[in-house]
C-alpha positions as CSV (number, residue, x, y, z in Angstrom):
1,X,-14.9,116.8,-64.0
2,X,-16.4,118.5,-66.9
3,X,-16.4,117.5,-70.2
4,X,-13.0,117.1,-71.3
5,X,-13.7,117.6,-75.5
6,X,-15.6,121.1,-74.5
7,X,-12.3,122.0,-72.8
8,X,-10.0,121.0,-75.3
9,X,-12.9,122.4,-78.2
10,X,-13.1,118.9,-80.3
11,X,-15.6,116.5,-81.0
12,X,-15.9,113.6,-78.9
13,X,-14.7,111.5,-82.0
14,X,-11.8,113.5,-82.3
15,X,-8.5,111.1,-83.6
16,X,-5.6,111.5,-81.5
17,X,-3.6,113.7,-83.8
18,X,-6.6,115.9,-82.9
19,X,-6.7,116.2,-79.8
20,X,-2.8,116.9,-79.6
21,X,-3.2,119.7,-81.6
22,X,-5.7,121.2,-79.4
23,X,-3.8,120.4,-76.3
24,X,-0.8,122.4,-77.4
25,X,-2.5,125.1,-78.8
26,X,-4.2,125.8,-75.6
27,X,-0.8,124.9,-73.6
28,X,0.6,127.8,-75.4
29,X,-2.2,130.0,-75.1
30,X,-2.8,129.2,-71.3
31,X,1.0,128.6,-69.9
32,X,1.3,130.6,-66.5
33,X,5.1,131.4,-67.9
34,X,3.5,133.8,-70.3
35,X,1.0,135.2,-68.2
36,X,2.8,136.0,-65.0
37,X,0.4,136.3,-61.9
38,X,-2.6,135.5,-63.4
39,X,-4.3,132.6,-61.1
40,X,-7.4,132.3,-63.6
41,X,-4.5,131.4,-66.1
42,X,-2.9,129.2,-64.2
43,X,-6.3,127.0,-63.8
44,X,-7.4,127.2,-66.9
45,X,-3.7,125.9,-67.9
46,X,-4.5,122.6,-65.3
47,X,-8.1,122.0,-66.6
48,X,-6.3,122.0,-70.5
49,X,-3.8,119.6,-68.9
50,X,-5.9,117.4,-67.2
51,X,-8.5,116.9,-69.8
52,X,-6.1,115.8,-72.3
53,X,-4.1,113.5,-69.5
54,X,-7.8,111.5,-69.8
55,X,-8.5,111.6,-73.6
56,X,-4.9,110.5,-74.6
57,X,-5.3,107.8,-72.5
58,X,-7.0,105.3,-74.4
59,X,-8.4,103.7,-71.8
60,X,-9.5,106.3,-69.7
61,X,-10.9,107.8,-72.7
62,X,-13.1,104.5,-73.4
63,X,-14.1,104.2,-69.5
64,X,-15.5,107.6,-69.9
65,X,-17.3,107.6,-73.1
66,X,-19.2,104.9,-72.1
67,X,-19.9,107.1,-69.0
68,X,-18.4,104.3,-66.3
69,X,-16.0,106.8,-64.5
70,X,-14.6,110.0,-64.2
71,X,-17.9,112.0,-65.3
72,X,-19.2,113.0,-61.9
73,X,-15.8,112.5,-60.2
74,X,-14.2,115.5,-58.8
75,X,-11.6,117.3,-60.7
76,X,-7.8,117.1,-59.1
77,X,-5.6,119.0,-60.9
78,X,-2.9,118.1,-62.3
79,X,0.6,119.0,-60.9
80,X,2.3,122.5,-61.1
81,X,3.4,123.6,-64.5
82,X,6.5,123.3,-65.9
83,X,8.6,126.0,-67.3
84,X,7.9,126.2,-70.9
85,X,9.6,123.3,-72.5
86,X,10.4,123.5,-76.4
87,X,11.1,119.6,-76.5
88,X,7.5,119.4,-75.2
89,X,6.4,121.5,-78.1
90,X,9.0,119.4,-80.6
91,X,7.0,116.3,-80.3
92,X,4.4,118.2,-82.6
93,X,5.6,120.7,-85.4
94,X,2.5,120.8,-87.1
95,X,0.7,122.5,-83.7
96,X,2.7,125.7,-85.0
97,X,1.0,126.0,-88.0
98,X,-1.7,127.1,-85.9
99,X,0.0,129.0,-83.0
100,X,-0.8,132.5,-83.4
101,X,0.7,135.2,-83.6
102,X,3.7,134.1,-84.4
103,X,5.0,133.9,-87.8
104,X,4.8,130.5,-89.6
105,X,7.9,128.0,-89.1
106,X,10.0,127.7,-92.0
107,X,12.2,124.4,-91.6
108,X,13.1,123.0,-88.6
109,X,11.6,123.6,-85.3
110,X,14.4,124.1,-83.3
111,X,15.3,127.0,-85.9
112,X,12.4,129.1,-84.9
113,X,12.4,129.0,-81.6
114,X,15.7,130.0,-82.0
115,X,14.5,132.8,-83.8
116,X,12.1,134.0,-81.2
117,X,13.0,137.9,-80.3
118,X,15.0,139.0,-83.3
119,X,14.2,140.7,-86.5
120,X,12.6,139.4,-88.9
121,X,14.7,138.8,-92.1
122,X,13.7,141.5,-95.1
123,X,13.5,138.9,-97.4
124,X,11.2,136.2,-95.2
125,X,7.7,135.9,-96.5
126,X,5.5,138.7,-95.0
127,X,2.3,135.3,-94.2
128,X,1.0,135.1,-90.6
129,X,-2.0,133.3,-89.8
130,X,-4.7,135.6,-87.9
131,X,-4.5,135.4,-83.9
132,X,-7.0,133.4,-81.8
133,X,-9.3,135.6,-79.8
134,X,-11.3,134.7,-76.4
135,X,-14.4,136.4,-75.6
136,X,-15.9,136.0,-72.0
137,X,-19.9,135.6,-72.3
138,X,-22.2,135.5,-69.6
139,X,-25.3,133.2,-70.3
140,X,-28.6,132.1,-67.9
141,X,-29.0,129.3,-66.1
142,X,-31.8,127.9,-67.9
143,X,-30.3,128.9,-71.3
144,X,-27.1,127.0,-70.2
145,X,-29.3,123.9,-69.0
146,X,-31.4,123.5,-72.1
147,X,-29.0,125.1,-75.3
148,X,-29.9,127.1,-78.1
149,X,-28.7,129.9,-80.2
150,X,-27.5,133.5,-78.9
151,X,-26.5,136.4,-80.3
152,X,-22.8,138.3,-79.8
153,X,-22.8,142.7,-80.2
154,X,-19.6,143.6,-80.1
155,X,-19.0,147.6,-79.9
156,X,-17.6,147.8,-83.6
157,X,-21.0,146.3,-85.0
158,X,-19.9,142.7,-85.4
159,X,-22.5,139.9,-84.5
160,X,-21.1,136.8,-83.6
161,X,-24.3,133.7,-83.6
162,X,-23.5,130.7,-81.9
163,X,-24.5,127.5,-80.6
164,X,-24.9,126.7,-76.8
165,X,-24.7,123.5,-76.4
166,X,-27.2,121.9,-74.0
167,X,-26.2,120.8,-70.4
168,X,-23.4,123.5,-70.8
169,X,-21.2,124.1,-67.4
170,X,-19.6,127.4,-65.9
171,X,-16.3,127.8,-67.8
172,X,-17.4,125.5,-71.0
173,X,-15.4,126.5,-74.2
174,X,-17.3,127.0,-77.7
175,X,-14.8,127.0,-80.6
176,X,-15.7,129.1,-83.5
177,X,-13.6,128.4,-86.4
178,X,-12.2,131.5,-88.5
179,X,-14.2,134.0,-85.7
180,X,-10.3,135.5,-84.7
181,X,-8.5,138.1,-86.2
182,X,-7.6,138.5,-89.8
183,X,-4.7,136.5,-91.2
184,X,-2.2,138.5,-93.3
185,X,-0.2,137.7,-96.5
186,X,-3.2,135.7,-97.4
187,X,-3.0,133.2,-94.2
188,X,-6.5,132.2,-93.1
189,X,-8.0,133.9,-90.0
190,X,-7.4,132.7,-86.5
191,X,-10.4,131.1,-84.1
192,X,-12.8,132.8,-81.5
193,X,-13.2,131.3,-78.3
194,X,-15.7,131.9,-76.2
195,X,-15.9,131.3,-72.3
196,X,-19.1,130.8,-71.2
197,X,-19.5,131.8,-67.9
198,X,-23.0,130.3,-66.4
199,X,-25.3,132.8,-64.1
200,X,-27.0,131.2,-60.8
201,X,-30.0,130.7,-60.1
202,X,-32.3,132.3,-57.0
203,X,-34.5,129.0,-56.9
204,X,-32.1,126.1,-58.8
205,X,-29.2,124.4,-58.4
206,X,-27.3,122.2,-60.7
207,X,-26.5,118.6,-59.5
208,X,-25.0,117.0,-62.7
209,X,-28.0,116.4,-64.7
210,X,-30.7,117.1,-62.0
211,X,-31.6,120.3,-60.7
212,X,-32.3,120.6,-56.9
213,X,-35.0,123.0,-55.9
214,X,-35.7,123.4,-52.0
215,X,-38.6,124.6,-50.7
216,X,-38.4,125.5,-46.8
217,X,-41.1,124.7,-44.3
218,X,-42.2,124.9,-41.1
219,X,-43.2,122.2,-38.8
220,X,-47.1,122.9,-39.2
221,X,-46.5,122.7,-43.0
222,X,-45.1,119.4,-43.0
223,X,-47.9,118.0,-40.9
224,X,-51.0,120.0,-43.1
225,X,-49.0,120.0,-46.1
226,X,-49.1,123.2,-48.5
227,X,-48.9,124.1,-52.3
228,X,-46.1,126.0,-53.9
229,X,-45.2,127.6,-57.0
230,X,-41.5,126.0,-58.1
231,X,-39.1,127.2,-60.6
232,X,-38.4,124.5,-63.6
233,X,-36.0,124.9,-66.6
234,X,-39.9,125.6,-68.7
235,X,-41.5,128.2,-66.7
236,X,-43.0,128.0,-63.0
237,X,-45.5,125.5,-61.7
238,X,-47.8,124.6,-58.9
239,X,-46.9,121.8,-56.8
240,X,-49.3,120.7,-54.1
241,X,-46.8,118.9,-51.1
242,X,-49.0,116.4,-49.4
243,X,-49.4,116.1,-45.5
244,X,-47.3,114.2,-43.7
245,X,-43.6,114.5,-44.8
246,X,-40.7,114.1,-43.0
247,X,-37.9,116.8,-43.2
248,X,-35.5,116.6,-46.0
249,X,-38.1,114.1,-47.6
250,X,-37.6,114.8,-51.8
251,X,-40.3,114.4,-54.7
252,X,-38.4,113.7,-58.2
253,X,-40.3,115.1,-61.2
254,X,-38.9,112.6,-64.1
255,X,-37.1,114.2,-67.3
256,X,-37.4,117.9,-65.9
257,X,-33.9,118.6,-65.6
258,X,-30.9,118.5,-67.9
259,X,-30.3,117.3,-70.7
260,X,-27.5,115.1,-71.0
261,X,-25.9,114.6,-73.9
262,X,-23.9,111.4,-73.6
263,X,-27.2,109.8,-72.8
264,X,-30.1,112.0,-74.7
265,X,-32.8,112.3,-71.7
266,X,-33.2,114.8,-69.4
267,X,-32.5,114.6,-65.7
268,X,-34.9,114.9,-62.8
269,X,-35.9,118.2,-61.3
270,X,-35.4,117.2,-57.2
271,X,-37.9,119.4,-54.6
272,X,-36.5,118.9,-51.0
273,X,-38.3,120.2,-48.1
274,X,-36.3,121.4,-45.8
275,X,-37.2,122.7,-42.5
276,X,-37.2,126.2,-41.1
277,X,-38.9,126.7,-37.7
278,X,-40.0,129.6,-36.7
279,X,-40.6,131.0,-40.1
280,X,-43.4,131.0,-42.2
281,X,-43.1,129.2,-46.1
282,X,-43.5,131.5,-49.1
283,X,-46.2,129.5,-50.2
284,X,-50.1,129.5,-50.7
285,X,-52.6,127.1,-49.0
């Protein structure tokens, strides 16, 4: 599955009080009961579930910080969600001091959500905390695989600068604290979150940390052998592919692929040659 800290937008060190708060924020923001309909809701509500169902489990959470399971393991989603559940919120009445844009609680939980829907009282304090905002942005391949800084326009004039992390995923989130909309009463500002949503590539693919590049042959080729130009993460490059090899045979060019985080190398860039009779290689030589 993907990283489950990017999803929830923590730290990997992140206590457990943390990563509670997170959860329930993004349970709120995500639940399918408040956005009727909406499928890319609903899964984004069962990645935020099943990401903290690993982290809160302490041993889980240890078994995949040391990178022994789960990281390359398919992701099963959890089951259906529930209608929204107060009790479920109860367990935590500090998440609403963050939940936006509702007003701020004033005494007991159970009071405000009983409060949900009717006026507000002349003489309650006119404070809300600013309301999160989500920004979908479309990034490169290779700017996903290796990281760096990117700019944000936005049609009013504001610039948004931000970190991509490297080895970033389709559908990573980057958490920008005090990015959202402007609190009021003097409450701070809410957070941006942006959804990074990762471009393919014509000539790569991402497998984990290594990138697969396949070059097609035909049978002449793989008995005289030929030399190509390859994509890599740092600009094209010649490759010459020696006589002689079998169909599906791979060469693995060390450290040329992604950088992974939890380890600090890079992965492999992987050429496979795969065959294509009757057609001629895009290739020179």
């Amino acid at each position: 599955m993907r990283d489950p800290y990017r999803i929830l937008g923590v730290r990997s060190d992140s206590d457990q009080a943390t990563l509670r708060r997170a959860f329930h924020r993004l349970a709120k923001q995500y639940h399918p009961d408040l956005h009727p309909g909406d499928s890319s809701i609903e899964q984004r509500f069962k990645e935020v579930s099943a990401a903290y169902s690993l982290v809160s489990d302490p041993e889980r959470r240890l078994r995949y910080d040391r990178g022994e399971a789960e990281r390359n393991e398919p992701w099963v989603p959890p089951e259906p969600a529930q209608p929204f559940d107060r009790e479920f919120f109860r367990e935590d009445p500090d998440w609403f001091e963050t939940a936006t844009p509702d007003p701020e609680p004033e005494g007991d939980v159970e009071d405000w959500f009983s409060q949900i829907g009717r006026t507000r009282p002349a003489h309650a304090p006119a404070r809300m905390r600013g309301a999160d905002v989500t920004h979908l942005v479309r990034i490169g391949f290779a700017e996903a695989a290796r990281g760096g800084r990117k700019m944000l326009r936005f049609t009013d004039g504001t610039r948004i600068e931000f970190n991509i992390p490297p080895g970033t995923v389709d559908r990573d989130i980057v958490k920008l604290d005090g990015r959202g909309r402007p609190g009021f009463g003097g409450a701070p500002p809410g957070d941006a979150y942006l959804d990074l949503r990762v471009a393919e590539h014509p000539g790569m693919r991402r497998e984990g940390y290594d990138i697969l590049v396949e070059i097609p042959m035909t049978a002449e080729q793989f008995s005289t052998g030929l030399r190509v130009t390859i994509p890599t993460l740092d600009g094209e490059r010649p490759l010459n592919i020696p006589p002689g090899r079998e169909p599906n045979a791979e060469i693995r060019l060390d450290g040329a692929g992604i950088i992974d985080p939890f380890r600090h190398r890079r992965g492999d860039l992987v050429i496979r040659l795969v065959p294509r009779p009757g057609a001629a290689a895009a290739a020179t030589g």
